[in-house]
C-alpha positions, 0 to 999 in steps of 0.5 A, a space after each residue: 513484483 516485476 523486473 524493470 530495466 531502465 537508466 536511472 543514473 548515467 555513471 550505472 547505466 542500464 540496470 534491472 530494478 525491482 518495480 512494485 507500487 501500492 494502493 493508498 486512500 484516505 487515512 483513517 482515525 489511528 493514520 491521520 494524526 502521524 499522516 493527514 494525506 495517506 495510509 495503504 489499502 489493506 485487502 483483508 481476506 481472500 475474497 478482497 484479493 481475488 476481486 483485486 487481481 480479476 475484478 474490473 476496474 469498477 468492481 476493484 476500486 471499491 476495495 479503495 478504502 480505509 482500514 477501519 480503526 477498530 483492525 489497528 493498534 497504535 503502540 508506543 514508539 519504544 515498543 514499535 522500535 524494538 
């Protein structure tokens, strides 16, 4: 996560914000019902996270992928709330 200064709304005037984003790809079987356009990239393991941090670009963007169904479980709404 990065600090960001910046004027987002005149009346604040310059504030620090922190800034972060996410990688996101195609959905997979579980996402897609609920979100056609998008689920986030999940690095799995160690090895994944390293390539992300210190790969070139070309070698990195293979990790741009979705989960495989089978690594997530969709639950009932009652039980994802409580």
């Amino acid at each position: 996560m990065q600090q960001w200064q910046s004027v987002r709304k005149i009346k604040e005037g310059l504030v620090r914000a922190d800034l972060y984003g996410f990688l996101t790809t195609e959905p997979n079987g579980i996402v897609a019902p609920e979100h056609e356009k998008a689920m986030p990239v999940s690095l799995l393991n160690v090895d994944d996270i390293e390539t992300w941090l210190t790969a070139p670009w070309e070698e990195a963007r293979a990790l741009q992928r979705p989960l495989s169904s089978d690594k997530l479980v969709r639950l009932p709404i009652e039980l994802a709330v409580a």
